[in-house]
TIKOLTOR-674040 format. One line per 4 residues: their letters; for each residue x, y, z of C-alpha. Coordinates in Angstrom, 2 decimals, padded with zeros to 5 digits. Layout:
// TIKOLTOR-674040
a> X:Y:Z ~ ...
This chain:
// TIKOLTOR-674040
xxxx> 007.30:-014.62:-020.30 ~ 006.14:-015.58:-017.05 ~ 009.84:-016.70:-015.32 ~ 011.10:-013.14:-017.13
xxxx> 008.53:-011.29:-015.26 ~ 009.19:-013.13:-011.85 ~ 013.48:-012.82:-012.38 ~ 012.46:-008.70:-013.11
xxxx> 010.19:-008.74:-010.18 ~ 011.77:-005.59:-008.06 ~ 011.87:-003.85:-011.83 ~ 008.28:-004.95:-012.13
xxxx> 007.11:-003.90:-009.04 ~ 008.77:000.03:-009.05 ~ 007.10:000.61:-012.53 ~ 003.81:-000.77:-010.79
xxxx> 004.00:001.77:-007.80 ~ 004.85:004.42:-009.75 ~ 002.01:003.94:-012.27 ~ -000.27:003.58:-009.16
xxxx> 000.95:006.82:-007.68 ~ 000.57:008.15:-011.07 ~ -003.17:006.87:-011.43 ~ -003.93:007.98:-008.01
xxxx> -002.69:011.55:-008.92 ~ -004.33:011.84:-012.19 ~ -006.79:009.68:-012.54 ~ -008.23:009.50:-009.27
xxxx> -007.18:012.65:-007.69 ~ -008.62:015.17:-010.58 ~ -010.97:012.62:-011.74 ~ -009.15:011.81:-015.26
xxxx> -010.27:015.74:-016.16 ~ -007.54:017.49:-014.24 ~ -010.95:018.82:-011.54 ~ -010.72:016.98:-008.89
xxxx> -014.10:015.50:-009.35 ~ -013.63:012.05:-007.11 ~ -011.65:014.58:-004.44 ~ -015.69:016.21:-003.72
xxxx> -017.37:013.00:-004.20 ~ -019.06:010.79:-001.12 ~ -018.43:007.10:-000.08 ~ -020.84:007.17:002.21
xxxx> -022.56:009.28:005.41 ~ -022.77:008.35:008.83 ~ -026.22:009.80:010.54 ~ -026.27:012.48:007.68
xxxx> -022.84:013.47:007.31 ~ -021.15:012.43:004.26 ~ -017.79:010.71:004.15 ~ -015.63:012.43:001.76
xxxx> -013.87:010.61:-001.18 ~ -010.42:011.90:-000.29 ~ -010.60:011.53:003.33 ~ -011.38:007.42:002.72
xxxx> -008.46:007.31:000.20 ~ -005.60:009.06:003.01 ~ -007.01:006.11:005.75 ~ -006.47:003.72:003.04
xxxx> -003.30:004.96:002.17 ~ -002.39:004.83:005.65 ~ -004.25:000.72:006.78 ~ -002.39:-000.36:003.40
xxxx> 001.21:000.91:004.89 ~ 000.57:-000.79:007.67 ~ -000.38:-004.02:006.38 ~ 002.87:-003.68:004.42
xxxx> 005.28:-002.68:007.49 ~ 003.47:-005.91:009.15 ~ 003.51:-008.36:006.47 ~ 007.26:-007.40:005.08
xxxx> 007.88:-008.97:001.83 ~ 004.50:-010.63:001.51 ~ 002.45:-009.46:-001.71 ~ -000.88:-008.43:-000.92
xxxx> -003.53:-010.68:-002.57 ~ -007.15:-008.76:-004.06 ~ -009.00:-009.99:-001.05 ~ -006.35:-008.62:000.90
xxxx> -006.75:-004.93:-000.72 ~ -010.13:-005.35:-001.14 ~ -010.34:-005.99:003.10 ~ -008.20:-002.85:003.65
xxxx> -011.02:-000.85:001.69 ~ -013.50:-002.20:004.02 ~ -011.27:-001.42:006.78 ~ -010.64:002.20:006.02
xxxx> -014.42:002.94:005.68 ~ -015.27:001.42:009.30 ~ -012.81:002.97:010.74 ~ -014.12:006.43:009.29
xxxx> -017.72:005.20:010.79 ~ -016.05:004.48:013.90 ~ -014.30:007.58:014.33 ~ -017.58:009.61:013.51
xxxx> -019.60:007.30:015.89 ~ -017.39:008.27:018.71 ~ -017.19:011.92:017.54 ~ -020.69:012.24:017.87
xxxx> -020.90:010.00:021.16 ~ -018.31:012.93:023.10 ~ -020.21:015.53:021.57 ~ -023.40:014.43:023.24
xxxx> -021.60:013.61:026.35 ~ -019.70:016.96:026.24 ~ -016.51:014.74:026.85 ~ -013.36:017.01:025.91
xxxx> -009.60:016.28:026.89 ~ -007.04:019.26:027.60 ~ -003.68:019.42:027.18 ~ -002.87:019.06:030.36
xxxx> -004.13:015.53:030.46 ~ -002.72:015.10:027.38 ~ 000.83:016.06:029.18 ~ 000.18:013.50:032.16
xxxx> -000.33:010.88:030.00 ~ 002.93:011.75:027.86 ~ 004.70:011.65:030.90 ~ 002.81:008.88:032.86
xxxx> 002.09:005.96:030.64 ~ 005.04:005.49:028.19 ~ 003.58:003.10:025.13 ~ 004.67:-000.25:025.11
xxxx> 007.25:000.51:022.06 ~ 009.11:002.77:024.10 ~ 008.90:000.52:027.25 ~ 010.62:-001.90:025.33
xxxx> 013.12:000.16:023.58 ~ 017.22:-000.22:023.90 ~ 017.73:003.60:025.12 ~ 015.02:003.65:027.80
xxxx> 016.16:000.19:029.45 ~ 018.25:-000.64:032.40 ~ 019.70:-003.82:032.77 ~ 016.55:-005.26:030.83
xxxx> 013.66:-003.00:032.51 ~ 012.31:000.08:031.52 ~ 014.02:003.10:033.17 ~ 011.09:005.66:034.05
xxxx> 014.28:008.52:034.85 ~ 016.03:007.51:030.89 ~ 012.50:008.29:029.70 ~ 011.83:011.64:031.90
xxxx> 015.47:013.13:030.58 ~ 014.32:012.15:027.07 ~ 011.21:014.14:027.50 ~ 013.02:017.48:029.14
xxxx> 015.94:017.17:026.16 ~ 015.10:020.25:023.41 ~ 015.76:018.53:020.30 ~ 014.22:017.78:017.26
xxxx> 013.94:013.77:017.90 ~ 011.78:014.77:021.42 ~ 009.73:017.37:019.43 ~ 009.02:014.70:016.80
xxxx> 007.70:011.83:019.53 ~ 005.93:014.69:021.46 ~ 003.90:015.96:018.09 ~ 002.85:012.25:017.59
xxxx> 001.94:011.06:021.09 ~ -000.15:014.00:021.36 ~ -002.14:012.56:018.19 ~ -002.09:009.48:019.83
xxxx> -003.31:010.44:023.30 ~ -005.68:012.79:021.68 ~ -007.66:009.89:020.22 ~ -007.52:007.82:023.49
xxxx> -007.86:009.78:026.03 ~ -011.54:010.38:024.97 ~ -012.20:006.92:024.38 ~ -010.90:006.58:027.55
xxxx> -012.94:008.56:029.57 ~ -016.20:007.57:027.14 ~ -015.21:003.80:028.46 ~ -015.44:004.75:031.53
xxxx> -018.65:006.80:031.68 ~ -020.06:003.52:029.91 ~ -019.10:001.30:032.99 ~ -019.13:003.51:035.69
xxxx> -023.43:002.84:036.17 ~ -022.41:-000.76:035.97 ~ -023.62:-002.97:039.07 ~ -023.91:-006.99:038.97
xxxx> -025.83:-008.12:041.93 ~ -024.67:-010.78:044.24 ~ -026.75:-013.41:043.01 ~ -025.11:-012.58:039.25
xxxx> -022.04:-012.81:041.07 ~ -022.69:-015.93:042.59 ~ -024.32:-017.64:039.55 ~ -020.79:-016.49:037.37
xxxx> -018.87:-018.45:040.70 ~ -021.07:-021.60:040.50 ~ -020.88:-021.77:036.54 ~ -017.08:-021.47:036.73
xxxx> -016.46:-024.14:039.33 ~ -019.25:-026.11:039.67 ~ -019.95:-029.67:037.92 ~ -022.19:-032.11:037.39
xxxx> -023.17:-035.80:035.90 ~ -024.90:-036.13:033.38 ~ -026.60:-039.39:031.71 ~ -027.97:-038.76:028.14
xxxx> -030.05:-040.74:025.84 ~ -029.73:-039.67:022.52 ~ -031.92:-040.56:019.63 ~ -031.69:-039.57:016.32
xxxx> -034.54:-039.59:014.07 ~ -032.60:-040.01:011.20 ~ -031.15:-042.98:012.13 ~ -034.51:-044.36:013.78
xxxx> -036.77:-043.58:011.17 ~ -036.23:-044.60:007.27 ~ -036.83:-041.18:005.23 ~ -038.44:-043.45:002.94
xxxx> -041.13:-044.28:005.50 ~ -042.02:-040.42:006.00 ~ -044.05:-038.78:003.08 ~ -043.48:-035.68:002.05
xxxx> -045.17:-033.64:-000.45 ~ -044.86:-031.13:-003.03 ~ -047.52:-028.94:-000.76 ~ -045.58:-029.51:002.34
xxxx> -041.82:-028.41:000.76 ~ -043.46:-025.61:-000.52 ~ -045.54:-024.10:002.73 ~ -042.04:-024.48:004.39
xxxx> -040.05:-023.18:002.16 ~ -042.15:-020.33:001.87 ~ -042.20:-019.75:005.86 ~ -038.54:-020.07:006.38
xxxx> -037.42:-018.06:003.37 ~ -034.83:-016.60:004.89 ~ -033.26:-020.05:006.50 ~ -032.10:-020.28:002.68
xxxx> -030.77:-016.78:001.82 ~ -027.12:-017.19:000.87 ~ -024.81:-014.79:-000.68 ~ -023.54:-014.78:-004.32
xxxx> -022.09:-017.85:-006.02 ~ -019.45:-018.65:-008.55 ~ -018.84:-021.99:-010.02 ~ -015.35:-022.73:-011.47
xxxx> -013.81:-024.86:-013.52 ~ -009.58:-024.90:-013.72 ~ -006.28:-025.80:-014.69 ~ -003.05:-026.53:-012.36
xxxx> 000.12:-026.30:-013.60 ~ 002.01:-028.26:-010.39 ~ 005.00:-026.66:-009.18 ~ 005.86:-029.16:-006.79
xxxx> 009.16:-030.62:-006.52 ~ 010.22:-034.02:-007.30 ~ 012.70:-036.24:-004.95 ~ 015.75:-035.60:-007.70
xxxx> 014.80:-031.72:-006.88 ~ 014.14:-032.06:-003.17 ~ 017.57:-034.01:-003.31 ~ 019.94:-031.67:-005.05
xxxx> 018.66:-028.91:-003.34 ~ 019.82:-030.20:000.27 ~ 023.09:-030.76:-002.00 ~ 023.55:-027.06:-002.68
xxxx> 022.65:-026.56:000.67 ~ 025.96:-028.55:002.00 ~ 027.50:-026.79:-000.65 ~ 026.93:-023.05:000.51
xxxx> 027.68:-024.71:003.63 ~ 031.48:-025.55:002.77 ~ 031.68:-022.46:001.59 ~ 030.88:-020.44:005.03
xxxx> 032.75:-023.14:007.02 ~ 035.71:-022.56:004.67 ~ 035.54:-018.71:005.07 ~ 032.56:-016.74:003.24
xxxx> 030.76:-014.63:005.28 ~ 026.79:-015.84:006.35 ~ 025.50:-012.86:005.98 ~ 026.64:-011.82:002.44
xxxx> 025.57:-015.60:001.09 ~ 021.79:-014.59:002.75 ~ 021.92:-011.64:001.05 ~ 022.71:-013.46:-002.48
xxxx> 020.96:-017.61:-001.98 ~ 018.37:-017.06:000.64 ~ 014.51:-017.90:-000.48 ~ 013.62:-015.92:002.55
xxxx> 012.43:-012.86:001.48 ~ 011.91:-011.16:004.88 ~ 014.83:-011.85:006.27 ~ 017.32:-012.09:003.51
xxxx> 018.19:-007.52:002.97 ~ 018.86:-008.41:006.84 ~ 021.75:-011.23:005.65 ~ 019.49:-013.98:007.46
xxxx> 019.18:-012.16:010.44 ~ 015.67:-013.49:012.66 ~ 016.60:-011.73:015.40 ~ 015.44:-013.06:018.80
xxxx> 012.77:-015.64:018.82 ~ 011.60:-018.11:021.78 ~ 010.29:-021.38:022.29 ~ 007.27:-022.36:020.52
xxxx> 007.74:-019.63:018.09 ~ 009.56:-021.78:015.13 ~ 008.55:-024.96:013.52 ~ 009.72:-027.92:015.39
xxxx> 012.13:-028.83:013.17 ~ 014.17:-025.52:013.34 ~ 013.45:-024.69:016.86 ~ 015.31:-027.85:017.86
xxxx> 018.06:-027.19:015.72 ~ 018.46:-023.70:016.59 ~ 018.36:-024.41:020.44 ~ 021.12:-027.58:020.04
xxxx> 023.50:-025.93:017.52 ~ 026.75:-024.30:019.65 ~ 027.09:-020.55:019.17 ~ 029.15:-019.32:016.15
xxxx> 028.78:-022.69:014.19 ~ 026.59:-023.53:010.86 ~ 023.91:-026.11:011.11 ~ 023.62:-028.82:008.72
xxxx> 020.84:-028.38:006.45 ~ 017.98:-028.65:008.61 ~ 014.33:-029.94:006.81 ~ 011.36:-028.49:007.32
xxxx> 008.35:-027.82:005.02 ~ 009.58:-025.00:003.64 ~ 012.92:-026.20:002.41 ~ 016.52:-026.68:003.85
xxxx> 017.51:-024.41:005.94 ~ 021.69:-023.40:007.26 ~ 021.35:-022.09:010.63 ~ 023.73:-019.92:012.48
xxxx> 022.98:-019.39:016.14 ~ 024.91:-015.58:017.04 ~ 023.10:-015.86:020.98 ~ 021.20:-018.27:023.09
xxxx> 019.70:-018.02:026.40 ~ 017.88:-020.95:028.08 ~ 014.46:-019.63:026.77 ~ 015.32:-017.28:023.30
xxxx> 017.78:-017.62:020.52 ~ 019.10:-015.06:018.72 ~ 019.80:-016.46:014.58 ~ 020.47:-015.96:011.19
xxxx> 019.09:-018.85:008.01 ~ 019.70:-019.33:004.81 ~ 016.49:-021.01:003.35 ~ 016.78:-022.90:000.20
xxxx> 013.07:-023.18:-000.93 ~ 011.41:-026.97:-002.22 ~ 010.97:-026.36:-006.15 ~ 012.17:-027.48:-009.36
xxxx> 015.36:-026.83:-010.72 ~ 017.32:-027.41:-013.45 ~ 015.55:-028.80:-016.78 ~ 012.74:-029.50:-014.52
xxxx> 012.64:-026.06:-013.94 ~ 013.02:-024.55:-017.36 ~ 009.75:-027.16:-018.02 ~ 007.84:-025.92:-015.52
xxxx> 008.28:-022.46:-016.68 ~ 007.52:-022.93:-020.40 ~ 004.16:-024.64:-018.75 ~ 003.08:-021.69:-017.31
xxxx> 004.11:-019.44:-020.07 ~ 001.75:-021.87:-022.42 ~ -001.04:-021.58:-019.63 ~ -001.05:-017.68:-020.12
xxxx> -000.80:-017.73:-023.70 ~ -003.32:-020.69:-024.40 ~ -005.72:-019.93:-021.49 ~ -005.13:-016.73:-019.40
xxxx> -007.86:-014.26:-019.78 ~ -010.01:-015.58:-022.56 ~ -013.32:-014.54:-023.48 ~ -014.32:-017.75:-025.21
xxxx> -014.92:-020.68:-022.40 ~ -013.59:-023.27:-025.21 ~ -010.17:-021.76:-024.64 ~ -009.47:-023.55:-021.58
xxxx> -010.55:-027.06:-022.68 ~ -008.46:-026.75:-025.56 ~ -005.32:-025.39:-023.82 ~ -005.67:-028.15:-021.13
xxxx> -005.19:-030.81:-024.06 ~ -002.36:-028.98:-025.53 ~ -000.91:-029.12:-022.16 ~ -002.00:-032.78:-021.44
xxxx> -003.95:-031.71:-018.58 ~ -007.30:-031.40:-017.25 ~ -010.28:-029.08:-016.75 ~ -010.92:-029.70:-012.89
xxxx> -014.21:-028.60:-011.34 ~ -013.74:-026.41:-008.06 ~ -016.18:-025.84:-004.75 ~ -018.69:-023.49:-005.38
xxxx> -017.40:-019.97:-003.91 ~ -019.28:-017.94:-001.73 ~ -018.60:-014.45:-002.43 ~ -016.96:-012.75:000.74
xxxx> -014.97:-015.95:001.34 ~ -011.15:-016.81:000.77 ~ -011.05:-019.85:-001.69 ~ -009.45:-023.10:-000.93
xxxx> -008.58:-025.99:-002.94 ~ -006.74:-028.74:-000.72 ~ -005.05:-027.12:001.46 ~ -003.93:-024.43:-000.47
xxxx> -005.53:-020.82:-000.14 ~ -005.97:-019.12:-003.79 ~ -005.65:-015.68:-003.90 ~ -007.23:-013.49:-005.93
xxxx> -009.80:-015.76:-007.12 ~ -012.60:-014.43:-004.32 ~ -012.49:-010.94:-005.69 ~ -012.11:-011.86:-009.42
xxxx> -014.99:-014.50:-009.58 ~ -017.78:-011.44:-009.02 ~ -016.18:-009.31:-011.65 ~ -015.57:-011.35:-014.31
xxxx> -018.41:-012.31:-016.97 ~ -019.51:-015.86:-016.79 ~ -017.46:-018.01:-019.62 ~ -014.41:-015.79:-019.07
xxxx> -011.04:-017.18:-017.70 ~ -008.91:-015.38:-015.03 ~ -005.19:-014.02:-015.51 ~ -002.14:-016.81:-014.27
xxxx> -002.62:-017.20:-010.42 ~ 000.48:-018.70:-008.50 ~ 000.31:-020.37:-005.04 ~ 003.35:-022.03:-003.61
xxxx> 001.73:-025.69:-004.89 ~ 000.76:-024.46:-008.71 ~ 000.09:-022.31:-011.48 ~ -004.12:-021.63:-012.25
xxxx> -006.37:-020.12:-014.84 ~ -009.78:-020.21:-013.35 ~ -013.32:-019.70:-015.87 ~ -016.20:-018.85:-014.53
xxxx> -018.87:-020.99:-015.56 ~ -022.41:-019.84:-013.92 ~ -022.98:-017.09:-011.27 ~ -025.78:-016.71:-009.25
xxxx> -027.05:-013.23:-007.48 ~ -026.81:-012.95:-003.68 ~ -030.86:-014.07:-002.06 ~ -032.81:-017.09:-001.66
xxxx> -031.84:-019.33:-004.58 ~ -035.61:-021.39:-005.72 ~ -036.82:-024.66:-004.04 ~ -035.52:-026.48:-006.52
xxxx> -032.18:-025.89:-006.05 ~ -032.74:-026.31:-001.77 ~ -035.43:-028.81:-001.97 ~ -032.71:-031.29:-000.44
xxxx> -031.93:-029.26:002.50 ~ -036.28:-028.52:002.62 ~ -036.74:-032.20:002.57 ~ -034.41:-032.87:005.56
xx> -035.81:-029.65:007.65 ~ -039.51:-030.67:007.01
């Protein structure tokens, strides 16, 4: 079920937006009663005035495009979405805050200044743009000719950098109202100097009373946890706590794998060398998938910006000519270098992934389809004890995760798990999670509330303070 899903993922992933767009419509938009009820509703108020459903939902709308334009082909984990929310609703604060900070300061702009600036201070993406350069540097005259032309492409940038300028000029101005009062004496001055360049010696003894002094030679009593504990209550706040137990499915490959695919690799290699064009084989074998709808293409990248391995490849290989399969973490790569300066290359890869293949493959997959039927999103917490020894595995205990924190086994980053942990019901499992290392189905064993947990379960940490 689980390697149909991921071979039908583009399928998958259409139906998924359109339901959303669908729910957001519906569900959301007329509040599943065809009124509109969430539209009228508040998220919150900043000094008394309210923050309107709808108007948080368009600046999500908007922060979750952009993550998407930045992060092309990546699939946004919950924490990720759930960060976006939080982003949307500061910015709203934000924007009010400042509202009400040029209101007081009777700070307007006019469109005048909003013309100047237009014309004055290009933004960096035009700067840097193909039609406004000569030979490599911006061309102030390409730009002003742009800006005089009458056609729909200059009315279309004009409309949106007078958005843009309207939102920061103000700021602008407001930034420097803030620092125009601003005065650092000399002897500030001075003392900034003298902690920048000056140095000293320093000889140190250092003596640790932990080391010195046995704990077992210090008494400490019940009385004297407890008057501490009690004045440094909040010294032991913490926020909410899930404890989780799990199973891993390991996707990693084997040598055989790790072997045969550098051998396809020389393979799809042949076949450029003997003809087939780079591009079109991206399009078709490439485990890239931000650059692969681009047939490989990297575009221009410098030094420092690659991993080593490829890097030095990419600057060595001759123009025009296909790299041997070069190794790095991510899998075997087939380089072709279009342009290279002394500082920047210019690329297109084929990336052949590390994973199983084969039988090894078709294993792995009816693994994971067993670990969704036998322990995916169970109610009963026996479910996952029992599916482990079906599966010949076994129940591992994670860290205990601190809600608002990314969760990390090894040194891979699961996703998901941060937002579904404080959901879920203790004893239930979560759906299939897949990392690049491994398949998981988390349960949630115990949870405990956000506050200052009792002194029995710091007295450790109380001990050491006192």
């Amino acid at each position: 079920m689980l390697s149909t899903m991921r071979e039908n993922t583009k399928i998958i992933m259409l139906i998924l937006a359109v339901a959303f767009v669908g729910w957001l419509v519906f569900d959301v938009g007329m509040g599943g009663t065809g009124r509109g009820e969430l539209q009228t509703q508040d998220v919150g108020s900043v000094n008394g005035k309210p923050i309107r459903y709808q108007t948080w939902l368009d600046t999500y709308r908007a922060a979750y495009e952009e993550a998407r334009q930045q992060n092309p082909g990546a699939t946004l984990t919950r924490e990720d979405q759930r960060a976006i929310e939080d982003e949307a609703f500061e910015r709203l604060v934000q924007a009010e805050l400042l509202q009400e900070e040029y209101r007081r300061r009777r700070i307007v702009v006019t469109d005048r200044e909003i013309a100047d600036a237009v014309r004055r201070f290009p933004p960096p993406e035009v700067q840097s743009a193909p039609d406004f350069q000569t030979e490599g540097q911006f061309d102030p005259q390409k730009y002003e000719r742009f800006l005089a032309s009458a056609n729909t492409q200059t009315r279309e940038f004009l409309i949106a950098m007078e958005q843009r300028w309207r939102e920061e000029l103000p700021r602008y101005k407001l930034l420097q109202e803030v620092s125009a009062d601003v005065y650092v004496p000399d002897a500030k001055l001075w003392q900034i100097w003298r902690d920048a360049h000056d140095s000293v010696t320093v000889r140190a003894l250092v003596i640790r009373p932990a080391l010195v002094v046995a704990d077992a030679s210090i008494r400490v009593t019940d009385e004297d946890l407890q008057r501490y504990y009690d004045g440094h209550r909040d010294d032991f706040r913490r926020a909410a706590r899930a404890v989780l137990s799990f199973i891993a499915v390991i996707k990693l490959p084997t040598p055989l794998d790790s072997a045969m695919i550098v051998e396809r690799a020389r393979q799809l290699r042949d076949s450029i060398v003997r003809g087939a064009d780079f591009a079109a084989v991206a399009r078709i074998e490439s485990a890239d998938s931000a650059s692969r709808a681009q047939g490989g293409s990297l575009g221009t990248f410098g030094r420092g910006q690659m991993t080593p391995p490829f890097e030095l490849a990419a600057f060595r290989l001759p123009v025009g000519q296909v790299s041997e399969p070069v190794i790095t973490t991510f899998g075997a790569h087939l380089i072709k270098v279009e342009r290279r300066t002394a500082d920047s290359v210019t690329a297109r890869h084929i990336l052949l992934a590390w994973g199983r293949i084969g039988a090894r493959r078709d294993t792995l997959e009816a693994q994971a389809d067993s670990l969704d039927r036998l322990a995916a999103e169970q109610t009963d917490p026996a479910a996952l004890d029992s599916a482990a020894r079906k599966l010949g595995s076994d129940v591992q205990h994670g860290p205990p995760l601190s809600q608002g924190q990314p969760y990390v086994l090894g040194r891979y980053r699961i996703p998901d798990v941060g937002v579904w942990a404080f959901e879920a019901r203790p004893s239930e499992t979560s759906p299939v999670i897949e990392t690049s290392g491994a398949f998981y189905v988390f349960r949630l064993d115990s949870l405990s509330p956000a506050g200052v947990p009792p002194l029995a379960e710091v007295r450790d940490r109380a001990r050491a303070a006192v």
